[in-house]
C-alpha positions in Angstrom: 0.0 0.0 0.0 1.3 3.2 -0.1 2.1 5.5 2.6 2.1 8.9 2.7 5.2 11.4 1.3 5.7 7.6 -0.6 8.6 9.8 -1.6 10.6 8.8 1.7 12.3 5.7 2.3 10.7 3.5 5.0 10.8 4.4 8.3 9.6 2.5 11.9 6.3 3.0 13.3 4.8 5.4 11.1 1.1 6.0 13.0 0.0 6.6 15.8 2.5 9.5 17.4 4.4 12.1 15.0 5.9 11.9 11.7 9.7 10.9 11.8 10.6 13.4 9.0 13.5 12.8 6.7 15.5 10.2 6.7 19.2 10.1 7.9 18.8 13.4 10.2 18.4 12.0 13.6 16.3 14.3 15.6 16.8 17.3 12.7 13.6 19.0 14.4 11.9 19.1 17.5 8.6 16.9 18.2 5.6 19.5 16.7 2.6 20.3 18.9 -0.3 19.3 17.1 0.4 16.5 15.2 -2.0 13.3 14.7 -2.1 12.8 18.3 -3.2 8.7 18.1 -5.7 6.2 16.7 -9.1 9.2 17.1 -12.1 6.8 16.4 -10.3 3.9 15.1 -8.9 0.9 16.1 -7.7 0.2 19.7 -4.9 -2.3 20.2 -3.0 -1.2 17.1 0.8 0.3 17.6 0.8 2.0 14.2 1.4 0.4 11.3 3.8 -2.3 10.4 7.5 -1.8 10.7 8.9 -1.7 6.8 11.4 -4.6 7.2 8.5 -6.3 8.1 8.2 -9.3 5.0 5.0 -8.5 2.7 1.4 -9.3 4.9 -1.1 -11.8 3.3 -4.3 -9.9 2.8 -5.6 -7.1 5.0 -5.7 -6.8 8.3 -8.2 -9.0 10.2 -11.7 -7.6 11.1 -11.5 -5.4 14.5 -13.9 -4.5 16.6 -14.7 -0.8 16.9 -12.8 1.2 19.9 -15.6 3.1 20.9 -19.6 3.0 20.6 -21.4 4.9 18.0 -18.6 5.0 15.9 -18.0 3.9 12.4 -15.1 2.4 12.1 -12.5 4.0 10.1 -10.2 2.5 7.1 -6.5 2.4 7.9 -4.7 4.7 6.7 -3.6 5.7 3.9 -5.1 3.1 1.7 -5.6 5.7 -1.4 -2.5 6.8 -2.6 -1.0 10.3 -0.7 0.8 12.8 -3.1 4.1 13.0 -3.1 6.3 15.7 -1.4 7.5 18.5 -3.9 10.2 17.4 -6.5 9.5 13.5 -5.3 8.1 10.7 -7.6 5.5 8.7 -5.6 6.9 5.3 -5.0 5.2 2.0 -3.5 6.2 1.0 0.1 8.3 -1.4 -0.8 7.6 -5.3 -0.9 4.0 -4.5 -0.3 1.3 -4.5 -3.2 -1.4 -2.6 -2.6 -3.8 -3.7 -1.4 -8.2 -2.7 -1.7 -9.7 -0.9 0.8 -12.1 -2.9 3.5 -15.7 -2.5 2.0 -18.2 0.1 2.7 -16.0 2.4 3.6 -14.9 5.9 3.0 -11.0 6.6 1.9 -8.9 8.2 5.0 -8.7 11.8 5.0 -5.4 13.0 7.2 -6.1 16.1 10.0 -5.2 18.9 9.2 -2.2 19.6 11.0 1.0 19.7 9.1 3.1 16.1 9.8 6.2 16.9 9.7 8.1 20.5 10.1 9.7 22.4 7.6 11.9 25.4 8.5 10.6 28.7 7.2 11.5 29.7 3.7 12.4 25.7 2.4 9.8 23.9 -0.5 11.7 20.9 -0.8 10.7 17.6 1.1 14.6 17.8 2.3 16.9 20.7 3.6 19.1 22.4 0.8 22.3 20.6 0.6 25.9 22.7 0.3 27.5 22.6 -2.6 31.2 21.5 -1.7 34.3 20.4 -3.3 37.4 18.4 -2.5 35.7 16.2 -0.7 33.1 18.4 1.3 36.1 20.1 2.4 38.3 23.1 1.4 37.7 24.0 -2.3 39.5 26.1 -4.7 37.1 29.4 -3.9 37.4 29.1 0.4 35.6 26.3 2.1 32.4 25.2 1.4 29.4 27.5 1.0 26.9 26.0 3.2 23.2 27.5 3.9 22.6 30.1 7.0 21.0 28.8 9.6 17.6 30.5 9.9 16.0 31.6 13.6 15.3 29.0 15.5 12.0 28.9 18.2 14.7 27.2 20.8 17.2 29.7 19.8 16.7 33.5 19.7 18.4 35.9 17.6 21.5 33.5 16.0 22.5 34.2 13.3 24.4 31.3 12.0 25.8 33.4 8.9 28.2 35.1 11.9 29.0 32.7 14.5 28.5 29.1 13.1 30.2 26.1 12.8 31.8 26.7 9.5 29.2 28.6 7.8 29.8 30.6 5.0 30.3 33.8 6.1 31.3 37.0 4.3 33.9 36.8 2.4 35.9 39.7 1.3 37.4 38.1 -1.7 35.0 36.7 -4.7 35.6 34.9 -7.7 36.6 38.1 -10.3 34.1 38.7 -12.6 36.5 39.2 -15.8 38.7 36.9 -14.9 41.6 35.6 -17.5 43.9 33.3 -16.6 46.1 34.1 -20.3 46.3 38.2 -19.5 46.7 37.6 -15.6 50.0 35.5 -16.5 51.2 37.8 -18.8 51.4 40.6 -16.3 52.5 38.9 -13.6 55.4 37.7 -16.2 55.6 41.6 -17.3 56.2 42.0 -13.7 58.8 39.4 -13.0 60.9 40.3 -15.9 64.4 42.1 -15.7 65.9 43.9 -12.4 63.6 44.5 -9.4 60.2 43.4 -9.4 56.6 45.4 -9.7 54.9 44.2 -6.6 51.9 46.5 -6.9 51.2 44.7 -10.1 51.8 41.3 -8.2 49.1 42.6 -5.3 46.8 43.7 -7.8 46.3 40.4 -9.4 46.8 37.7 -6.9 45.3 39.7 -4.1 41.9 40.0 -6.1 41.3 37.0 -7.4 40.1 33.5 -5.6 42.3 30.7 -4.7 40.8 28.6 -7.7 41.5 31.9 -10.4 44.9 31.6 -8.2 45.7 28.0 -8.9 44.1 28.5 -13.0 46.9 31.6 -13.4 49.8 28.9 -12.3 49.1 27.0 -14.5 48.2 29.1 -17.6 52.1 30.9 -16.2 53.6 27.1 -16.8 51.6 26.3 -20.2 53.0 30.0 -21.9 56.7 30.3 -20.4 57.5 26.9 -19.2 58.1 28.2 -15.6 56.9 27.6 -12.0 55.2 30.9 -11.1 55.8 29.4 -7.3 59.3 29.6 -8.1 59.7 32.8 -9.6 57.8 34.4 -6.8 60.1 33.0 -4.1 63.3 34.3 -6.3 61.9 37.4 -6.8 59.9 38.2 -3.3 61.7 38.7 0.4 60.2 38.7 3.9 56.7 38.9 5.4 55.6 39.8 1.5 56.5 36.4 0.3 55.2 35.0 3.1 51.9 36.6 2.1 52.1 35.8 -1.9 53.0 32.1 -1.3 50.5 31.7 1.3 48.2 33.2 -1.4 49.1 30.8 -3.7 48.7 27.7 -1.8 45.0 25.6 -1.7 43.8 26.3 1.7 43.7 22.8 3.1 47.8 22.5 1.8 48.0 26.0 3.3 46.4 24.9 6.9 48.8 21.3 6.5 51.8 23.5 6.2 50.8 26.0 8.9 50.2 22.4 11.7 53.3 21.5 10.5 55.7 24.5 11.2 53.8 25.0 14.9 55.1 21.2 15.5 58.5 20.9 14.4 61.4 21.6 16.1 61.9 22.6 19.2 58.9 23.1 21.0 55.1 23.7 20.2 53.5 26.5 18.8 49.8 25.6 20.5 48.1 28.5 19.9 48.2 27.4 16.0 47.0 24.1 16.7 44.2 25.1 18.5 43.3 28.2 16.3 43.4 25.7 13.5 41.6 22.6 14.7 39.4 24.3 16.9 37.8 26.6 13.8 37.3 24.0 10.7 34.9 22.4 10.1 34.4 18.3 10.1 34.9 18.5 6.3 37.4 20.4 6.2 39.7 18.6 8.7 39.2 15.4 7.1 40.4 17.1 3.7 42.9 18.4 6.0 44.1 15.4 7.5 44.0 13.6 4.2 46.4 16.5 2.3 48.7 15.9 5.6 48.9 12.2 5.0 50.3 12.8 1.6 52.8 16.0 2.0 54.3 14.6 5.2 54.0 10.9 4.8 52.6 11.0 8.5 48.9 11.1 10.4 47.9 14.4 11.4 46.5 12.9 14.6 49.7 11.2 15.8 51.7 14.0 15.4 49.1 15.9 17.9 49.4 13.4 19.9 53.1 13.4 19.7 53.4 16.6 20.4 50.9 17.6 23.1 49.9 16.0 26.5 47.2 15.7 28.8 43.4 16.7 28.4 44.9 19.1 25.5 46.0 16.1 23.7 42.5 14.4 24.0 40.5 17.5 23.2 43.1 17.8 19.9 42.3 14.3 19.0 38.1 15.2 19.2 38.6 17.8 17.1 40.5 15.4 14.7 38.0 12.6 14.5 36.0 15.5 12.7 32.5 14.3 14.5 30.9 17.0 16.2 27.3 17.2 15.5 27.2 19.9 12.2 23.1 19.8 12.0 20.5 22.6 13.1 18.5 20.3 15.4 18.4 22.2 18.9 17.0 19.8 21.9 16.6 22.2 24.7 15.9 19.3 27.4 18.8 17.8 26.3 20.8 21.1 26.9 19.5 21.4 30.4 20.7 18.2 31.0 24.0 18.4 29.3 24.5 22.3 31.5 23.6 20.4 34.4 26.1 17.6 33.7 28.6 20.3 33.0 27.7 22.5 36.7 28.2 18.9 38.4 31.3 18.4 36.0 33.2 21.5 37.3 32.1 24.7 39.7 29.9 21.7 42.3 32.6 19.8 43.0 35.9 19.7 44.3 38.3 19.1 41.4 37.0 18.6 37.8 35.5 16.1 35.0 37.9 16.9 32.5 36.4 14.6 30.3 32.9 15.7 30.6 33.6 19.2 29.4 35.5 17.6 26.1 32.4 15.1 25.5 29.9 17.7 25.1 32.3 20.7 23.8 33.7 18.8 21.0 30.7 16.7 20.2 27.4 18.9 20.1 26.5 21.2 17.2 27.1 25.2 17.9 23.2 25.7 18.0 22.7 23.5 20.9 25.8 24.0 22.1 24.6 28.1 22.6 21.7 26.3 24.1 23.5 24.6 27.0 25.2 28.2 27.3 22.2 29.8 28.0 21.2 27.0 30.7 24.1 26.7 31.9 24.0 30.3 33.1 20.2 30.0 34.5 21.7 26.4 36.6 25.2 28.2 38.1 24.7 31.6 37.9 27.6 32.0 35.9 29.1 31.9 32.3 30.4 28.9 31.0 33.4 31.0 30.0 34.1 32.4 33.9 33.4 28.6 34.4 36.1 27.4 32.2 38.4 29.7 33.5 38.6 28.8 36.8 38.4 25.4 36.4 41.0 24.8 34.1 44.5 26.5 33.2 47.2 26.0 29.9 46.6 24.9 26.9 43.0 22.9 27.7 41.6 26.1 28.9 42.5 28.0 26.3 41.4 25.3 23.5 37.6 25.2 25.2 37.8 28.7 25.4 38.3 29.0 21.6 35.6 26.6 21.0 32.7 28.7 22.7 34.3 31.8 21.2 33.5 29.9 18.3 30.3 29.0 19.0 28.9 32.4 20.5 30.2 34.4 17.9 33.1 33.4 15.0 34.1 36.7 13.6 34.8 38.7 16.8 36.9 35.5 17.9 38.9 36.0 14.9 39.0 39.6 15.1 40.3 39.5 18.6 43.0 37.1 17.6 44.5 40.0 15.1 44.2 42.4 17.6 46.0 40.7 19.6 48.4 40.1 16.8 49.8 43.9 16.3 48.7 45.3 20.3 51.6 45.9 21.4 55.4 46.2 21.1 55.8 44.8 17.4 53.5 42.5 15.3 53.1 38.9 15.0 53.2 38.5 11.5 52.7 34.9 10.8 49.6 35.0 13.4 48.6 38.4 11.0 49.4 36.4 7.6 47.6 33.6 8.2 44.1 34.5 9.3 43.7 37.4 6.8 44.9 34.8 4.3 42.3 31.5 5.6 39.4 33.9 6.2 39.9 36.1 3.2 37.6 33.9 1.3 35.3 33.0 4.3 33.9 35.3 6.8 36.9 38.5 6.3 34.1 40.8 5.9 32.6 40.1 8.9 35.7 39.9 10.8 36.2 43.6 9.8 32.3 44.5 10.9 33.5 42.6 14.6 36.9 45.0 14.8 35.4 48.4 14.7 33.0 47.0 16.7 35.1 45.8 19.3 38.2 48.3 19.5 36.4 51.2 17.8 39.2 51.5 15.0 39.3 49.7 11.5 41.2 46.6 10.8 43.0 48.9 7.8 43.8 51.5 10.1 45.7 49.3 12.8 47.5 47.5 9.6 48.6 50.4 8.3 49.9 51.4 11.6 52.3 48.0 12.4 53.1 47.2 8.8 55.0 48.9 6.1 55.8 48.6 1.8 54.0 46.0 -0.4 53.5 43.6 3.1 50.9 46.4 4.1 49.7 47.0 1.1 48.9 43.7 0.2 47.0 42.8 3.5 45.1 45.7 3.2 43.8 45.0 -0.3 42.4 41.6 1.1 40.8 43.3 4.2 39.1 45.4 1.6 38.1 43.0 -0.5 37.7 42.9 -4.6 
């Protein structure tokens, strides 16, 4: 027989109780009020339909006796065909042939209320899907360009297209419009040739174009002169400028390898790169990460964490490896008040603390629930889980958890205060500066900006222009302001 939305595959205990809704997103929405609330003037004795790896029934159900006098007894449902959900071929249930309703009766009509929810502004029978490359990881253009999360009921005023997990921001550098590979190669060459080099010509090419237009230009530059253009660039740029250009020039997930790489080698560990890094991507993104690692290095990105770190550090480095925290919309706020209870228990109402617990829920939950437990977590202690972390923990585990609700509550201004912090100060930490105007250039720059007037009441241009100098400056700025 078929079912209604025959577009979905099969799924347990259709009737009585609520819908399940799509398949493959466990819990993606909330239980709706108002749903077909159980068998009204049917049945009795009947748990809802047939599971569907039940084998194909012989004939229809046997006869039963009516649940309540006076009333006619109703078909089961769905015994004339339901339409199908938009964009969705109807399709039998499958191994069952349909079968005729019981006699004398009249074909089900289904209540009114709406079975299943559907987010606010979304037609098809499934959520939009990003479109991603590389492996749902980095692509050519930035990372991937997944969908802003819209308001949810649980969750006031988010706004997922400034503070998500991963979520495409606003990115300050675009694919350029008039883009040719041929002409961009033949004045970068123009550039190259002779004595000196013409680095405003070099910054106003590869500073407004996207890493894919970046990657198209090297190799149109190899096709027409039979020459690396990585190569010429490193002969003919010096300093914190090359550092830029090169950094440029590299695929972001080969760029983020490199950048794990040089905070790990050598003497010591650089851990605020490690935790800036793995604490920010998304799960798509590390796992093209860790793959692009495997084959530069010959090594696992995970054991070289590991390796390198210790402690509750090392475990929350290896979550954030395994790439599988939670990346859906689906906000559960009993389960929130649980898990903020869990963490007041784990921490502030005891003596000592549940390492352990905090990593669990921190690295595991999506950043819509996770802003959830905030919330509760402040109504249970009284306090913010961030003056909670902080005196519960110390080193390198407190500052990793404290980059993940930074994260969480708000992703630009936690990248905006880490270039602050980057030229505050006597001198500028220029690899810190490099690399985040490089990896968020094509993300969420634009926003970062918007969060650093906000937050120190100057412009990200301004305080770049103050603690850098030449073509380095020039060039940073020109990605700040975007193409």
């Amino acid at each position: 027989m078929n079912y209604p939305g025959a577009g979905y595959p099969s799924q347990q205990g259709g009737y009585p109780g609520q819908f399940s809704g799509p398949p493959g997103q466990q819990g993606s929405y909330p239980a709706q009020q108002g749903d077909y609330a159980g068998p009204q003037g049917g049945y009795a004795g009947q748990g809802g339909y047939q599971p569907s790896g039940y084998p194909p029934q012989p004939g229809a159900y046997p006869y039963q006796q009516p649940a309540y006098p006076n009333q006619q007894p109703q078909p089961y449902p769905t015994q004339q065909p339901q339409p199908p959900y938009p964009n969705q071929q109807p399709q039998p249930y499958p191994t069952q042939q349909p079968q005729p309703p019981y006699p004398n009766q009249q074909p089900y009509r289904p209540p009114p209320q709406a079975p299943s929810y559907q987010p606010p502004g979304q037609t098809a029978a499934y959520p939009p899907q990003p479109n991603v490359g590389f492996g749902q990881g980095y692509n050519a253009a930035g990372y991937p360009d997944l969908r802003p999360f819209q308001n949810s009921p649980a969750v006031q005023n988010f706004d997922y297209n400034s503070s998500n997990a991963g979520m495409q921001g606003t990115p300050s550098i675009r694919p350029y419009a008039a883009f040719n590979a041929n002409t961009d190669a033949e004045i970068l060459r123009e550039a190259m040739k002779g004595f000196g080099c013409d680095k405003s010509k070099i910054i106003t090419i590869l500073c407004a174009r996207s890493n894919s237009q970046r990657q198209q230009i090297s190799n149109a530059f190899k096709a027409m002169y039979g020459k690396d253009l990585l190569k010429n660039l490193r002969s003919e740029l010096t300093g914190d400028f090359e550092d830029l250009i090169l950094g440029l020039m590299e695929p972001p997930a080969r760029y983020d390898a490199q950048q794990l790489r040089k905070a790990m080698v050598g003497l010591g560990t650089k851990e605020s790169v490690l935790i800036e890094i793995m604490c920010s991507r998304t799960n798509a993104e590390i796992v093209e990460l860790r793959s692009v690692y495997r084959q530069m290095y010959n090594s696992e990105l995970e054991k070289d964490l590991i390796g390198e770190t210790s402690g509750y550090f090392k475990r929350l480095l290896v979550s954030m490896c395994a790439a599988g925290r939670d990346e859906s919309m689906h906000v559960d706020p009993l389960k929130a008040n649980q898990d903020a209870r869990a963490l007041y228990r784990a921490g502030e109402q005891r003596l000592g603390t549940d390492e352990a617990c905090f990593n669990a829920i921190l690295a595991s939950r999506n950043y819509a629930q996770l802003r959830l437990i905030f919330q509760e977590y402040q109504k249970v202690s009284n306090n913010t889980i961030e003056k909670a972390i902080e005196a519960e923990f110390s080193g390198d585990i407190k500052d990793g958890l404290l980059a993940i609700v930074a994260c969480v509550q708000n992703r630009p201004a936690y990248f905006a205060k880490l270039l602050y912090e980057s030229m505050v100060g006597l001198g500028t930490r220029d690899t810190d500066l490099i690399r985040i105007i490089v990896t968020r250039s094509e993300v969420d720059l634009a926003d970062i900006r918007q969060q650093f007037q906000q937050l120190y009441k100057k412009s990200l241009e301004s305080m770049i222009k103050g603690d850098c100098s030449g073509a380095y400056r020039d060039g940073l700025i020109a990605l700040v302001r975007g193409n």
